[in-house]
N, C-alpha and C positions, 0 to 999 in steps of 0.2 A: 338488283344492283344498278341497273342501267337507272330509274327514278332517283337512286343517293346519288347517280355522277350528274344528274338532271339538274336535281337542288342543290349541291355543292357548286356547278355554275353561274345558274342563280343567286345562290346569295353571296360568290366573291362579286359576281356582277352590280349587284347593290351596293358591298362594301365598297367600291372603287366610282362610284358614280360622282363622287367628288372630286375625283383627281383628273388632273387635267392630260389633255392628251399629250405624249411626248414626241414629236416628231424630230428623230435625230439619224443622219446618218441615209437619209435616203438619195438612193441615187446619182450623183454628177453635186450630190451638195459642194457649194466654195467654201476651201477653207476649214478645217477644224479646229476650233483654239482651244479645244476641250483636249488634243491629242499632249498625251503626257510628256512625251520628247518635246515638244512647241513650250509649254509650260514649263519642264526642269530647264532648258536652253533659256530663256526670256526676264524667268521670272526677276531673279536679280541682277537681272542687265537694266542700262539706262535704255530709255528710247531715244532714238539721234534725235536733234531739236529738227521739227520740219522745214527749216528751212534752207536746211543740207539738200531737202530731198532731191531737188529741180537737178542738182548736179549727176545724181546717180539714177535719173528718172530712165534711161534707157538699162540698166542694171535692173530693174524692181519691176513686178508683177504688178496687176490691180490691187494684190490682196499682201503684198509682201509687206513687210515690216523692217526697217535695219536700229539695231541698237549698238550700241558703246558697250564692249566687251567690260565685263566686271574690272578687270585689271586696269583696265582704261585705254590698253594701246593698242586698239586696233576694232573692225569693224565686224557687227556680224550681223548678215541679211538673211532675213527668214518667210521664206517663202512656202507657207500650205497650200497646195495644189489640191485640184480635185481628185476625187477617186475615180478609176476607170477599170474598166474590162479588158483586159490582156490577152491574146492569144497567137496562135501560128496558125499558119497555112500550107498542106504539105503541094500545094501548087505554085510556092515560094520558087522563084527561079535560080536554077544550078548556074554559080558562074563560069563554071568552065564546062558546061555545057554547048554543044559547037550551036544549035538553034538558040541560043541565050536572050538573042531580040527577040525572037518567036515566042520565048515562054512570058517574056515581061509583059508583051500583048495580051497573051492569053489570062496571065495575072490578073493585070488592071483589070481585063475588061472583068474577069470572074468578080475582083471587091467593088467594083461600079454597080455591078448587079446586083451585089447583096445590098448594096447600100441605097438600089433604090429599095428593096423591099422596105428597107429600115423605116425608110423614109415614108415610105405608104402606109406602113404599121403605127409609127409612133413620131411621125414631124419632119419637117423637115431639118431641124438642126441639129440632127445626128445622124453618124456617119463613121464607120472605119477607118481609119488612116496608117501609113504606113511609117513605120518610126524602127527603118532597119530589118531586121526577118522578124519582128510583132507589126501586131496592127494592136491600134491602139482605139476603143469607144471611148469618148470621154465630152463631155458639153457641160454646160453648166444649169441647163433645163432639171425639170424634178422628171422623172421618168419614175416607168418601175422597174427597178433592180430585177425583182425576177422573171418578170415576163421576158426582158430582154434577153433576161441569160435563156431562158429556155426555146426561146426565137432562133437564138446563135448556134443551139445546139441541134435545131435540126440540118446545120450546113455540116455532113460528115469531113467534109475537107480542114475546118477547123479543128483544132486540136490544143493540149495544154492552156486550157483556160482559167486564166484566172481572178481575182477579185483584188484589186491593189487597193486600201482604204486608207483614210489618216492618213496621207503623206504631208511630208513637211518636208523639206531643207535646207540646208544653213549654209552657206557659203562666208568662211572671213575673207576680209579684204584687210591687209596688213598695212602699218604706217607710211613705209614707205611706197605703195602701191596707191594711196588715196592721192599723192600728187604725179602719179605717172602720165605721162603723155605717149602716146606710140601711133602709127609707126612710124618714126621720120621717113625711111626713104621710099614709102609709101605715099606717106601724104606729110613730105616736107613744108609745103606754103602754110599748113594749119599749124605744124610743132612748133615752127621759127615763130611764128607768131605769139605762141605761149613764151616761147624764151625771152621775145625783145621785148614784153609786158613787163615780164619778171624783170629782167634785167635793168628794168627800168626805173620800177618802181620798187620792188626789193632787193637792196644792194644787199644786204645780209644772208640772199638765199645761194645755194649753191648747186651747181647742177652734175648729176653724174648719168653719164651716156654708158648704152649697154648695148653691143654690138650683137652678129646674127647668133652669135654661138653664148649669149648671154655673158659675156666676159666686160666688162669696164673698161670702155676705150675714150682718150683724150680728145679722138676726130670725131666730130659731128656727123663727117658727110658716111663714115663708117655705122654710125648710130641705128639701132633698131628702136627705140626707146630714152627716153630720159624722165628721169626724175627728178620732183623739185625737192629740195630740201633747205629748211631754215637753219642758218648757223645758229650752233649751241642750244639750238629748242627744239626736243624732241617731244613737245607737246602734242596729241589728234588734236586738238580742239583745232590751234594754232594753223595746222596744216588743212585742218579743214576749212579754215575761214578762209588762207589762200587760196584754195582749190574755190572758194564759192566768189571769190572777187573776181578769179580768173573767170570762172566760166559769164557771170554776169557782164563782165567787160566784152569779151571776147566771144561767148557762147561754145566755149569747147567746154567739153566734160574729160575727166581723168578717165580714164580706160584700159588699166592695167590690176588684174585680181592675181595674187600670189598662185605663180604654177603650182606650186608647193604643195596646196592645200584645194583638195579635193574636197567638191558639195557632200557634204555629210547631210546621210538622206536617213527617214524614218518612216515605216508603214509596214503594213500588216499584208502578209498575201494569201488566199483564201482562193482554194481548188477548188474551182465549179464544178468537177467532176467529181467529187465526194466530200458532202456536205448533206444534212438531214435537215429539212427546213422545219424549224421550228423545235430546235433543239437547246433550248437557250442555255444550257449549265453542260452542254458540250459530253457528255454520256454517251452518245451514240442511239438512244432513247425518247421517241415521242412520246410523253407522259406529264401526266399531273405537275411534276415537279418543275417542270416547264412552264407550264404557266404561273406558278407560283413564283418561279424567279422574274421572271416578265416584270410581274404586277408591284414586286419588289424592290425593282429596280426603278419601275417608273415612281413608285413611290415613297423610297428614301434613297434618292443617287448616293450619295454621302457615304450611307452604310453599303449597301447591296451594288454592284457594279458588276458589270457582264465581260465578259472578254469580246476582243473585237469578235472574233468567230459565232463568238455566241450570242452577240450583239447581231449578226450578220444573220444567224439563224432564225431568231428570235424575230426579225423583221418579217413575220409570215407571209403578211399579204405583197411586201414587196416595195410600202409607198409610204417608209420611217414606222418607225416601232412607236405603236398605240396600245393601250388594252385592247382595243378589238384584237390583237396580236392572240393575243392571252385566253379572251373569248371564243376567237376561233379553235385555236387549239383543243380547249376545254368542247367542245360543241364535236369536233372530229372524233373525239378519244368517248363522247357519250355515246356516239352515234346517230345525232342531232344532223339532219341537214342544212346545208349552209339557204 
């Protein structure tokens, strides 16, 4: 039996000698455009013409994107993010803990030390960070996925670990918020100065002030906010083009995103703590049929597609999903050492 698993190895390994390797999905990769929310969100939207961008450049990522909502009125910025390793720390500090400085101390100093380890094991540009009660791995370096996670897992204080992949998301910014200026009585000398532009040179625009409780007030010096708006033209373009005179003239950017509308976010979350590596068709089963999906995948995407999970498993060695993946697999299940 063990020679038929020998030569059935063997000769998928021949049959795939032409296919090229896939590397997808490894590690801190930037960016997915392959991720299907990026693609249903995008696909028939316009792309903003770039030369909107400079205005919204403190809004946008390296890797973000904004287009012109299908409808036309209004903005939507999409932002893939890398993938990262998520977890807790049950040495996280009690805030009503009466030694509360005592534990933050003892915190820091605990994730300083893991992250020099990190640092000794796999670079210096990676590192834990704190994003609330998670800590967050995340870099844009190629690592390996699994050595890291299984690095992490020798710290028992760590816990709830998980795998966030494909992230994407989308934030609108609504018409009337592409000409917002705020906060006057924060930083009055910069607003008034957008106003006596406008006022100046576009008599047709109109302006409406929104005080602290977000209500419509007539006094400026009450204002938390104002908007520009054109009479009679409810055009984006239109208000886009004066938000890009203004900022060019003046160098202010609009900086008002509708409170309304929360970043509609998309990824996949994948429990480090039960997971079978190299399980690609998600069975619970390391088996033949595993590498057959592999090999499948790598070589008609189109037809054969993997789920993230199984895409995640599938990654065997840890450094994006190749036939060696496939191979390995096949080579474990023969009895073949590596």
């Amino acid at each position: 039996m063990k020679k038929r698993l020998i030569s059935l190895a063997l000769s998928v390994i021949t049959a795939i000698s032409a296919v090229s390797a896939m590397s997808t999905n490894a590690i801190f990769q930037w960016g997915n455009r392959d991720n299907p929310a990026f693609l249903e969100k995008t696909y028939d939207g316009n792309a903003l013409d770039e030369k909107y961008y400079p205005i919204y450049e403190s809004w946008l990522d390296d890797d973000s994107e904004c287009y012109i909502s299908p409808k036309g009125n209004h903005l939507v910025i999409v932002n893939p993010l890398d993938s990262i390793i998520c977890c807790k720390s049950t040495l996280y500090p009690d805030s009503k803990a009466e030694n509360n400085k005592e534990l933050w101390v003892e915190y820091n100093a605990y994730i300083s030390e893991i992250n020099k380890q990190l640092k000794e094991k796999f670079g210096e540009n990676i590192s834990l960070n704190n994003f609330g009660e998670e800590l967050h791995l995340s870099n844009r370096g190629d690592y390996n996925i699994k050595e890291i996670i299984e690095f992490l897992k020798l710290y028992d204080t760590l816990y709830d670990m998980e795998y966030q992949t494909d992230r994407v998301y989308f934030t609108d910014v609504y018409n009337d918020y592409v000409t917002t200026y705020a906060d006057i009585l924060a930083v009055g000398d910069i607003t008034q100065k957008v106003i006596t532009y406008v006022q100046e040179n576009f008599p047709e625009a109109e302006f409406y002030y929104v005080d602290q409780n977000n209500n419509i007030t007539d006094l400026i010096e009450n204002a938390r906010n104002v908007t520009i708006k054109l009479k009679d033209n409810d055009s984006l373009t239109a208000h886009l083009d004066l938000a890009l005179e203004i900022y060019e003239t003046t160098g202010i950017s609009p900086n008002g995103i509708s409170p309304a509308i929360a970043a509609e976010g998309s990824f996949s979350n994948i429990n480090l703590d039960n997971y079978l590596n190299g399980d690609a068709n998600c069975d619970n089963i390391q088996s033949m049929a595993d590498a057959a999906s592999i090999f499948q995948a790598i070589g008609n995407p189109d037809k054969y597609s993997l789920s993230d999970l199984g895409q995640f498993n599938a990654d065997y060695a840890g450094d994006g999903l190749t036939p060696d993946d496939a191979i390995a697999i096949q080579k474990k299940l023969a009895g073949i050492a590596e």
